[in-house]
C-alpha positions as CSV (number, residue, x, y, z in Angstrom):
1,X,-15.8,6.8,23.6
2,X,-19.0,6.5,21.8
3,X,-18.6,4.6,18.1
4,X,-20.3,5.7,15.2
5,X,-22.5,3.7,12.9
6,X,-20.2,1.0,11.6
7,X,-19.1,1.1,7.9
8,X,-20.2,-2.0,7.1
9,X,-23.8,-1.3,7.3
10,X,-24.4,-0.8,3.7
11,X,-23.3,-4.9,3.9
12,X,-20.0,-4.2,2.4
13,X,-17.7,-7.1,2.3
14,X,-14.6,-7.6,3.7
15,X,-12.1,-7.2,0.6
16,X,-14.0,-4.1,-0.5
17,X,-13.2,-2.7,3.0
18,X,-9.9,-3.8,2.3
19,X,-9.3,-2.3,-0.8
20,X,-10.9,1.1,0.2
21,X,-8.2,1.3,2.9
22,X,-5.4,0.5,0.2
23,X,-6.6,4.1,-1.8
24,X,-5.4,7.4,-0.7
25,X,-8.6,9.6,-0.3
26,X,-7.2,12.7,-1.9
27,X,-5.2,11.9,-4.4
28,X,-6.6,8.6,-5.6
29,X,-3.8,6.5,-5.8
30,X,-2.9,3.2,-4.1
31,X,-0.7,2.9,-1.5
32,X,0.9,-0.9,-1.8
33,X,2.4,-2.6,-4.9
34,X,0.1,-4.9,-6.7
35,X,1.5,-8.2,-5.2
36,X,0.8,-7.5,-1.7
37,X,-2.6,-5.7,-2.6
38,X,-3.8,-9.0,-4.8
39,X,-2.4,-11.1,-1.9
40,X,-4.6,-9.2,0.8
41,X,-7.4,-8.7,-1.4
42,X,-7.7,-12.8,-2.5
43,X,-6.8,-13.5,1.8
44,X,-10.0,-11.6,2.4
45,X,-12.1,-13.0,0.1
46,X,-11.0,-16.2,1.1
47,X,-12.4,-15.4,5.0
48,X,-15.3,-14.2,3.5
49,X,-16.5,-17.5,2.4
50,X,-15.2,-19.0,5.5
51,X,-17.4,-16.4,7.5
52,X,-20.6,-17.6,5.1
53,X,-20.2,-20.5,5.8
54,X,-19.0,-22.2,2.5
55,X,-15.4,-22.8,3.2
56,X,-14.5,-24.8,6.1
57,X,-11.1,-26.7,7.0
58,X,-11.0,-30.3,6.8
59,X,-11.2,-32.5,10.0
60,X,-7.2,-32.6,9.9
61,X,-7.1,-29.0,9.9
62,X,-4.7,-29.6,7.3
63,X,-6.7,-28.0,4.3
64,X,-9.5,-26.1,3.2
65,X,-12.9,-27.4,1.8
66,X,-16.1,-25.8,0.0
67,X,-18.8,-27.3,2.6
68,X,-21.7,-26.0,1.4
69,X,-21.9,-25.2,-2.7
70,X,-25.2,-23.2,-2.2
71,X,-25.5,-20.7,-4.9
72,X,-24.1,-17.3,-3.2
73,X,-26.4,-14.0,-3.9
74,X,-23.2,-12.3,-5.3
75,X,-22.0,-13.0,-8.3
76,X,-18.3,-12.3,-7.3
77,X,-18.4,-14.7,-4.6
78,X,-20.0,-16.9,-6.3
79,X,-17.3,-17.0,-9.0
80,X,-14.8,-17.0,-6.4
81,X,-16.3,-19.9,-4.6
82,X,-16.4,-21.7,-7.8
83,X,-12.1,-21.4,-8.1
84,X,-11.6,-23.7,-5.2
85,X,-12.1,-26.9,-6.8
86,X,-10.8,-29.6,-4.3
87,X,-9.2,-29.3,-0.9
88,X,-6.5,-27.2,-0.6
89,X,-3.9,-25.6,1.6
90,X,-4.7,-22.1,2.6
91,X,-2.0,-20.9,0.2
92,X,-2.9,-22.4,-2.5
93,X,-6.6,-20.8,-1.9
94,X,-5.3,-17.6,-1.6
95,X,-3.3,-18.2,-5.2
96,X,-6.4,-19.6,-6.9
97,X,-8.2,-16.3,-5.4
98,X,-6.1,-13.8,-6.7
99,X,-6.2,-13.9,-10.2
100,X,-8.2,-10.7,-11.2
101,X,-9.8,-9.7,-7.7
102,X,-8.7,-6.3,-7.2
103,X,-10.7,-5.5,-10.7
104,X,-13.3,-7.1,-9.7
105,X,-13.4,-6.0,-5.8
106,X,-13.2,-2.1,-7.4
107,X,-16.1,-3.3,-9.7
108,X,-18.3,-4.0,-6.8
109,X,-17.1,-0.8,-5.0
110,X,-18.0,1.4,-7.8
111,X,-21.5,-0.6,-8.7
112,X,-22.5,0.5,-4.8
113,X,-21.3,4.2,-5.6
114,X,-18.6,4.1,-3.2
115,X,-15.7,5.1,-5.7
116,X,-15.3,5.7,-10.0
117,X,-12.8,4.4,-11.3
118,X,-11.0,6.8,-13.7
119,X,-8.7,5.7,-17.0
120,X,-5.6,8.0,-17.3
121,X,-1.7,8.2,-18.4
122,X,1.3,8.5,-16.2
123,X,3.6,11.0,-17.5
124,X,1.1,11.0,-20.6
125,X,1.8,7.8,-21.6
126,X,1.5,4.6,-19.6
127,X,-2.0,3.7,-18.8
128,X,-3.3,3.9,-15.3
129,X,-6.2,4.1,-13.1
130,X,-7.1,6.7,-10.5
131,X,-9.7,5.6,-7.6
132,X,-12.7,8.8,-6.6
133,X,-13.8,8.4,-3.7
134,X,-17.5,9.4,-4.1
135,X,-18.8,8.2,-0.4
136,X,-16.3,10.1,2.2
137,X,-18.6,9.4,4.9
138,X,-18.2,5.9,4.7
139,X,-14.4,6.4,3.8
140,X,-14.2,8.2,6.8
141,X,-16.2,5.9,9.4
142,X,-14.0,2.4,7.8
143,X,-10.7,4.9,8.2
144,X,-11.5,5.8,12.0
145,X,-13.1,2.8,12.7
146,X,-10.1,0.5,12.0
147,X,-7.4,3.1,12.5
148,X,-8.8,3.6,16.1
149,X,-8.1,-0.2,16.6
150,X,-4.5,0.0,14.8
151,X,-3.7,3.0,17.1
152,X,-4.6,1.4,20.3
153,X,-7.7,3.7,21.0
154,X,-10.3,0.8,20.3
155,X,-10.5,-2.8,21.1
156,X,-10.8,-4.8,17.9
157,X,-13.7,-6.5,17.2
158,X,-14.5,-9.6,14.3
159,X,-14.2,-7.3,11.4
160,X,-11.4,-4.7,12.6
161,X,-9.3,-7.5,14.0
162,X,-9.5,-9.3,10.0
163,X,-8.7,-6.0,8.3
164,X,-5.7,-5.2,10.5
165,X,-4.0,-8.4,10.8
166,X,-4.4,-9.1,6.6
167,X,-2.4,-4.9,6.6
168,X,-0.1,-6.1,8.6
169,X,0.4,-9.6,6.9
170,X,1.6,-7.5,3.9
171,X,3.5,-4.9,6.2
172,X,0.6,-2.0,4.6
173,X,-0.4,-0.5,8.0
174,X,2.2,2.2,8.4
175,X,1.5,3.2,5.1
176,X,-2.2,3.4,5.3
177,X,-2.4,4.9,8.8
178,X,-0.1,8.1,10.3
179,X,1.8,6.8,13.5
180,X,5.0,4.9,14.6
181,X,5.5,2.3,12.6
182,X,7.0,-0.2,15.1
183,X,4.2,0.0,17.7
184,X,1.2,-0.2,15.2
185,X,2.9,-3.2,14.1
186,X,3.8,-4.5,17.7
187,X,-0.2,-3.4,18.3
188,X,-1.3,-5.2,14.9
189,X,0.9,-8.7,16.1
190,X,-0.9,-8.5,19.5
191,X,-4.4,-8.3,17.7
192,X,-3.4,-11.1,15.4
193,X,-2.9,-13.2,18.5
194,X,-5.8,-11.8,20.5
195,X,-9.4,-13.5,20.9
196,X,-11.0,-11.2,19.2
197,X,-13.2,-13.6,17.2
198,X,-14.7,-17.2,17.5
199,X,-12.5,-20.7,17.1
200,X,-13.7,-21.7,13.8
201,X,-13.4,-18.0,12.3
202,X,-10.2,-17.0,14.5
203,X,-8.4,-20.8,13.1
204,X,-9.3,-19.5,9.8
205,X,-7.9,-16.5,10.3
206,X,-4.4,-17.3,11.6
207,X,-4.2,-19.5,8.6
208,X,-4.9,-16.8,6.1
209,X,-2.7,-14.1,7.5
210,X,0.4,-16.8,6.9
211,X,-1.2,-18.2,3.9
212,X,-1.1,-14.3,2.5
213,X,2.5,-13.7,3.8
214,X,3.8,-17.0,2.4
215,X,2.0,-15.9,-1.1
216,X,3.7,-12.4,-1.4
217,X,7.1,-14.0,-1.0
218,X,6.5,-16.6,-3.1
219,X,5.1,-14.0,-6.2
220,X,8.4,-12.1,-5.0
221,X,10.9,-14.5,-5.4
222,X,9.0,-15.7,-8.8
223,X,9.1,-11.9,-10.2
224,X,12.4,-11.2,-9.3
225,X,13.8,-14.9,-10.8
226,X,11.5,-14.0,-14.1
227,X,13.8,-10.3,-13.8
228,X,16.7,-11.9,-13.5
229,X,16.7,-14.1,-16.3
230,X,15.7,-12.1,-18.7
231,X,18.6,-9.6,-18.4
């Protein structure tokens, strides 16, 4: 089966991928709860750097490290680089990440013309936002190229292989792709596993996806202990 021209041609990162595959194309709306969306969104980011080079793991393999403070050609990466202050454990990355990065992934989404971002009421009186997609072409190319891979119709590559093992670290992919929900996520476990990228960036990897599952439980159990004594 002949591929088309991969998505990320127009040099859109990782989390913006992400994020695009988190919106419902008709209707606008987001299809995860905030935690696991911030979660996924900061876990991405977080490879990102890794993947340009600025984030390495110390020699214990223990933590994570900025290895190279070279001023970053985007300013969102650049801020994010700048949160990671000392060595730290990949889930305490991902928590220093997080703060504000779906805001400012969407920010960078619509500055490239990809989506607007639209102010509005639900039920006419609390304030939301509503995504438009304005570029369906590449909507569509990111949608069949990583839903191909989560269906078992493609082999993953570096990029597919990230996007669907961070879905499936916040248990998104049967809700952003149509299919049976126990084999994409016995498909997305194998592809989590599989050697679909280099040491240094698949290490990384492995360490994010549990970094970003460990996060959502821990934002859970701090939400739901916040509920609970309040009542």
């Amino acid at each position: 089966m002949q591929r088309s021209a991969p998505f990320w041609r127009y040099e859109v990162m990782l989390p913006e991928d992400l994020m695009l595959l988190f919106i419902d194309e008709e209707d606008g709306r987001v299809l995860m709860d905030t935690t696991s969306i911030h979660n996924a969104l900061a876990g991405a980011v977080l490879l990102e750097l890794v993947n340009a080079g600025r984030v390495a793991f110390e020699p214990d393999g223990k933590k994570l490290t900025v290895v190279d403070p070279t001023p970053l050609g985007n300013e969102f990466l650049q801020e994010s680089l700048s949160r990671l202050t000392k060595p730290m454990r990949p889930q305490r990355a991902v928590e220093r990440l997080r703060t504000h990065v779906r805001d400012n992934v969407m920010a960078q989404l619509e500055s490239r013309g990809v989506l607007s971002v639209q102010k509005t009421r639900m039920l006419g009186i609390f304030p939301t936002k509503r995504y438009v997609i304005r570029d369906h072409e590449a909507m569509s190319e990111l949608r069949d190229a990583v839903g191909g891979v989560a269906l078992g119709y493609r082999a993953p590559d570096e990029r597919t292989g990230a996007l669907i093992s961070l879905l499936y670290a916040v248990k998104a992919l049967h809700k952003v792709f149509d299919g049976d929900k126990r084999e994409m996520n016995a498909r997305a476990k194998e592809i989590s596993a599989g050697n679909w990228a280099g040491v240094a960036v698949k290490k990384a990897m492995e360490a994010v996806q549990t970094a970003v599952m460990a996060a959502v439980v821990a934002s859970t159990v701090a939400a739901t202990s916040t509920g609970g004594g309040s009542g």
